[in-house]
MIDREN-646445 format. One record per residue (C-alpha): residue in one letter; chain; x, y, z. Coordinates in nm, 4 decimals. Example, Ala and Ser with C-alpha at 12.3 -4.5 7.8 and 13.67 -1.06 7.14 Angstrom:
<rs>
   kevex   romar          X          Y          Z
       A       A     1.2300    -0.4500     0.7800
       S       A     1.3670    -0.1060     0.7140
</rs>
This chain:
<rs>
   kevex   romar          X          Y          Z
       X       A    -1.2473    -1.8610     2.4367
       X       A    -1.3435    -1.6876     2.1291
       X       A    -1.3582    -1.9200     1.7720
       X       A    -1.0815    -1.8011     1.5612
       X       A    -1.0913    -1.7197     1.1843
       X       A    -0.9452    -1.9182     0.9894
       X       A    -0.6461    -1.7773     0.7381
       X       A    -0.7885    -1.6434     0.4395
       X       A    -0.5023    -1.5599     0.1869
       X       A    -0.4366    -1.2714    -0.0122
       X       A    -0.5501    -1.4676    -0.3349
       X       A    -0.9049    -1.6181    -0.1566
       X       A    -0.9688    -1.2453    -0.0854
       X       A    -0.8989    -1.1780    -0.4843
       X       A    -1.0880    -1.4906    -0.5917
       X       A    -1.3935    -1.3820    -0.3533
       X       A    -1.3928    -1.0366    -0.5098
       X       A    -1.4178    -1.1914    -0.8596
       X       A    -1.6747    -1.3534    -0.7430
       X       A    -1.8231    -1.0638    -0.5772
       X       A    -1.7740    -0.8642    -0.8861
       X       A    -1.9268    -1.1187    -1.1839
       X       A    -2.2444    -1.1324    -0.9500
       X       A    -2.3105    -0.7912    -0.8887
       X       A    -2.1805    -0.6498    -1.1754
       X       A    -2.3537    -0.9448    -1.4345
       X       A    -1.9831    -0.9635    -1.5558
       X       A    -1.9693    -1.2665    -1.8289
       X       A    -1.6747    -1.4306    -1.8934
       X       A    -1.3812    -1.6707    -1.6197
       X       A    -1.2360    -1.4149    -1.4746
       X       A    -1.2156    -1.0409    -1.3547
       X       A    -0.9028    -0.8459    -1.4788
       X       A    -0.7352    -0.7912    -1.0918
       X       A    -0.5862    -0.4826    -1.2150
       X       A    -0.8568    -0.3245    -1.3963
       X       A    -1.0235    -0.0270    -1.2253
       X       A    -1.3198    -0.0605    -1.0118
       X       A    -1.4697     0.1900    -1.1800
       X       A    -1.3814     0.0522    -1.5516
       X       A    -1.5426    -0.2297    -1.4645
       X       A    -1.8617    -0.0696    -1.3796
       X       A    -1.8654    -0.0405    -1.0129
       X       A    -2.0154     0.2761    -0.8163
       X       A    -1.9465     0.4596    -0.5676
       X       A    -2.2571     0.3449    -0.3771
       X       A    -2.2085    -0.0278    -0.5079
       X       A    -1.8308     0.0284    -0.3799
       X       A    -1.9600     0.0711    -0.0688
       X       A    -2.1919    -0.3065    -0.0495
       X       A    -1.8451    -0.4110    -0.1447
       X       A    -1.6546    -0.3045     0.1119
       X       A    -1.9184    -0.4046     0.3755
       X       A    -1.9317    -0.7207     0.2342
       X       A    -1.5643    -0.7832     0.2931
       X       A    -1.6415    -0.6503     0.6336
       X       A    -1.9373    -0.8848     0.6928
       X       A    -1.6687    -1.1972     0.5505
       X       A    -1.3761    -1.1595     0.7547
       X       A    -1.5069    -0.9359     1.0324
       X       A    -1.2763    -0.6354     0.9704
       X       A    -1.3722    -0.2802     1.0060
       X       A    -1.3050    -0.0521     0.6884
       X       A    -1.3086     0.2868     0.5689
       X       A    -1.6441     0.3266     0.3207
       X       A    -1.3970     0.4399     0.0698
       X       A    -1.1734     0.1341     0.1295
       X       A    -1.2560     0.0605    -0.2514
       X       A    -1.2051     0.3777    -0.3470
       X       A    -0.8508     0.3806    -0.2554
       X       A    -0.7553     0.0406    -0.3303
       X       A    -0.8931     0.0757    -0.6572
       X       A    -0.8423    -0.2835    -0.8071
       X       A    -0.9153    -0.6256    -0.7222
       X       A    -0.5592    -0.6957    -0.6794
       X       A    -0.4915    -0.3721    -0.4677
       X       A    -0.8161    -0.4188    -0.2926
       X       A    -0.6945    -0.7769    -0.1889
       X       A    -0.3751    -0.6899    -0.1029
       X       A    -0.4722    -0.4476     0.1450
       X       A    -0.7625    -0.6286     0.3060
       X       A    -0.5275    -0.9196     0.3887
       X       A    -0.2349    -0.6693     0.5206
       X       A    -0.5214    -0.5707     0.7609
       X       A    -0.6072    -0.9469     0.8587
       X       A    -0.2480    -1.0169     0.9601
       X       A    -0.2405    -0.7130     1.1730
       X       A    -0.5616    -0.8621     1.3263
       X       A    -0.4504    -1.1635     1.3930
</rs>
């Protein structure tokens, strides 16, 4: 019987991507604006894509590469990721 993933809310998956974000992006500071633009906050179209495949690596989903591009914010990012974990589960 295959181990099962544990839950992972909608607000883990935003806390994880400010994480994500202050790391990569050597963001100072508590916390990432979730609604600020990837992009705003420095983020790349190639570093988008680590992101995304990080997220993928995480919580064993498959993405689109330009998952982050249309989900543009933490907070849209997250939302989405977990809509797709409930459908998995």
């Amino acid at each position: 019987m295959p181990a099962q993933t544990p839950a992972v809310t909608e607000s883990e998956i935003l806390e994880w991507c400010g994480a994500y974000l202050r790391d990569k992006l050597k963001l100072s500071g508590a916390a990432v604006d979730k609604d600020a633009e990837f992009a705003s906050l420095g983020l790349d179209s190639a570093e988008s894509v680590f992101l995304v495949a990080a997220i993928e690596d995480w919580l064993g989903l498959e993405l689109s590469s330009d998952t982050a591009v249309e989900h543009a914010t933490p907070a849209k990012l997250s939302r989405f990721v977990a809509d797709k974990l409930a459908l998995k589960s």
